[in-house]
C-alpha positions in Angstrom: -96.0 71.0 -90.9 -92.4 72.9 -90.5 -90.8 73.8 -87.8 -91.2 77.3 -86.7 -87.5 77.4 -85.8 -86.0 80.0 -83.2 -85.8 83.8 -83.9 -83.0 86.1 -83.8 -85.6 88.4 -81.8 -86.9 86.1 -79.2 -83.1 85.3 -78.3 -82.3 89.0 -78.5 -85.4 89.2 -75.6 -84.0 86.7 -73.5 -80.8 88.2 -73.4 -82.1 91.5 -72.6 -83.9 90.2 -70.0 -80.9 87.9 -68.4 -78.9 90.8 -68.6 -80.7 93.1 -66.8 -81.5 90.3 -63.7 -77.5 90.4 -63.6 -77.2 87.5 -64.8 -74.7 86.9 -67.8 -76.1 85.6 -71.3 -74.4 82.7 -72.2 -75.7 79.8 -74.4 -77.0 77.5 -71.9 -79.0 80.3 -69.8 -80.5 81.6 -73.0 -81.6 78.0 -73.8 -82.8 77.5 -70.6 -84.9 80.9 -70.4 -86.4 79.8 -73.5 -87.4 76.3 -72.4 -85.0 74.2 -73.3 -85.5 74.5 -76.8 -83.7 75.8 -79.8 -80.7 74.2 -81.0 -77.1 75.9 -79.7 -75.1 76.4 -82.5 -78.5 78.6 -83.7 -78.3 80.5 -79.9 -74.8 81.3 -80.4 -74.9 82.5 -83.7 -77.4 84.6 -82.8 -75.5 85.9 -79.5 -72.4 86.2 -81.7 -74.2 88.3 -84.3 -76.0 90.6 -81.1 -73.2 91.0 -79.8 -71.5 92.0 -82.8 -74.4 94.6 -83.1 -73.5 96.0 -79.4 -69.7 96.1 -80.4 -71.4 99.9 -79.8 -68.6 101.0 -76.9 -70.8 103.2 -75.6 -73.7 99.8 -75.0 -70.8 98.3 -73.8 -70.2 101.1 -71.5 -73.8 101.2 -70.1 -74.4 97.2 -69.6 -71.0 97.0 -67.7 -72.1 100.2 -65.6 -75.4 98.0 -64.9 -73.7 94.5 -64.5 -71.6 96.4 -61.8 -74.1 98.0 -60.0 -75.9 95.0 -60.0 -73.2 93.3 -58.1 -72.6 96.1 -55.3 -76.4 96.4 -54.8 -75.7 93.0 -54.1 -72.7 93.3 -51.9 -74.1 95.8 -49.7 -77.5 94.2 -49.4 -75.2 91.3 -48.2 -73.1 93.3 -45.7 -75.8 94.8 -44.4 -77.4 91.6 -44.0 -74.0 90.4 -42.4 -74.0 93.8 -40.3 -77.1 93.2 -38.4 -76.4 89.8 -38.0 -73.3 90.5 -35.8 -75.0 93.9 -33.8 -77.2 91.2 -33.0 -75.1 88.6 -31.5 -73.1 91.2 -29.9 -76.3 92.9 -28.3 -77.4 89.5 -27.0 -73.6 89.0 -25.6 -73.7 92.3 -23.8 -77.0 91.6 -22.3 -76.1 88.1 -21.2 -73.0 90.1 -19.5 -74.9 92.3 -17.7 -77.5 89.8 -16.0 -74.3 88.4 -14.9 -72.9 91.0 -13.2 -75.9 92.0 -11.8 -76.1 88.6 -10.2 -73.0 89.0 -8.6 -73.6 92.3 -7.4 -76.7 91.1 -5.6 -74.6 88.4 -3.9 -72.0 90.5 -3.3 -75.2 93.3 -1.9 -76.3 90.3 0.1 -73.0 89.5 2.0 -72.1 93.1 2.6 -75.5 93.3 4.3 -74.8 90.3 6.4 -71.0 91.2 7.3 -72.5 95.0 8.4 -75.0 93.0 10.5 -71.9 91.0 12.3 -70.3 93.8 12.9 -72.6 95.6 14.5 -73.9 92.6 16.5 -70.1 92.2 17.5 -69.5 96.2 18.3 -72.2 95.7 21.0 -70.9 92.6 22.4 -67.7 94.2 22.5 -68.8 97.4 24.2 -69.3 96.9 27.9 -72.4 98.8 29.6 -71.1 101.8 31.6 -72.0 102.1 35.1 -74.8 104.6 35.3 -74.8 106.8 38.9 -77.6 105.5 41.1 -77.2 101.9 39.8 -75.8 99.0 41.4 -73.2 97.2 40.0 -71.5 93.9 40.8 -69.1 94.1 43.8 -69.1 96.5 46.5 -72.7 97.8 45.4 -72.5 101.3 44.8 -68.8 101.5 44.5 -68.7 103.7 41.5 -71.2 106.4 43.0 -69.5 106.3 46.5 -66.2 107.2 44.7 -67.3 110.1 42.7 -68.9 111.2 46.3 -66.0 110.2 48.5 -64.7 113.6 48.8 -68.1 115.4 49.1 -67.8 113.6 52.2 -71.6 112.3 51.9 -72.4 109.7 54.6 -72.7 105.8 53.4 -72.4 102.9 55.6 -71.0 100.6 53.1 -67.6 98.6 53.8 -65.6 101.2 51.9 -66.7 103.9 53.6 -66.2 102.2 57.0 -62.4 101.5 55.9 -61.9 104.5 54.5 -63.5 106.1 58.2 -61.1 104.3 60.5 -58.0 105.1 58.0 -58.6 109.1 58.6 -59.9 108.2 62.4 -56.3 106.3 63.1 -54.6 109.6 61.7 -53.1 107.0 59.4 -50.2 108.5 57.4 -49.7 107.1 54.0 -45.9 106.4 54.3 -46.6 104.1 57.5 -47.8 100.6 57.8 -51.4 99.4 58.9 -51.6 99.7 62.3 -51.8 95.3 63.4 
């Protein structure tokens, strides 16, 4: 039994087929699609007489149109790809960034609330109490209330008021001494 040999129509399919996946017809990929069979010289005979059939510049025209939209499809498929590969990475970044900063503005939160706290704690250490009237106070008891009084000439029997008594009772004049 012969050989049924290779057609001039089933290489004419294959190249219809590689060319529309993109992919360029050459003698090997032909071969290849076919199952590795057919001899070469035959496949490029065959190519050379297809491609003498498509001379055609207007088939010409339309397979370069397809091969090259092929390829962009392609390319931008790739770039997009590429794209949101990147606006990812740089998302993550920026998030990472932020929990940073917000950690140090807790810590920094944190020790403004304790240095407000010191200084408050050290504005009332720092603040003496005022003598309120009617209080005692170290000393001469009550000193401060006596002096505010001293010239309503209220009565008191506290040593102030007993010095300040025997000054005026002496008729003791300012620019004099003490009387020894």
């Amino acid at each position: 039994m012969g050989r049924s040999g290779l057609t001039k129509s089933q290489v004419r399919t294959i190249r219809k087929q590689l060319q529309a996946e993109g992919r360029y017809p050459s003698v090997d990929a032909v071969r290849h699609a076919l199952g590795d069979t057919g001899s070469k010289s035959t496949i490029h005979k065959y190519l050379k007489e297809l491609a003498e059939e498509d001379a055609d510049p207007a088939g010409g025209r339309e397979a370069t149109g397809r091969t090259l939209l092929t390829v962009v499809e392609q390319l931008a498929d790739q770039l997009h790809l590429d794209a949101e590969r990147r606006m990812r990475a740089l998302l993550e970044e920026r998030d990472q960034q932020l929990r940073e900063k917000e950690r140090e503005l807790a810590e920094l939160r944190r020790t403004v609330a304790a240095l407000s706290a010191r200084v408050q704690m050290l504005e009332e250490d720092a603040v003496p109490a005022l003598p309120r009237p009617g209080r005692f106070s170290d000393g001469f008891g009550a000193f401060d209330g006596m002096l505010l009084n001293s010239r309503g000439g209220g009565r008191d029997s506290s040593p102030f008021s007993m010095v300040r008594g025997a000054a005026r009772s002496e008729g003791f004049d300012s620019g004099k001494a003490w009387p020894v």
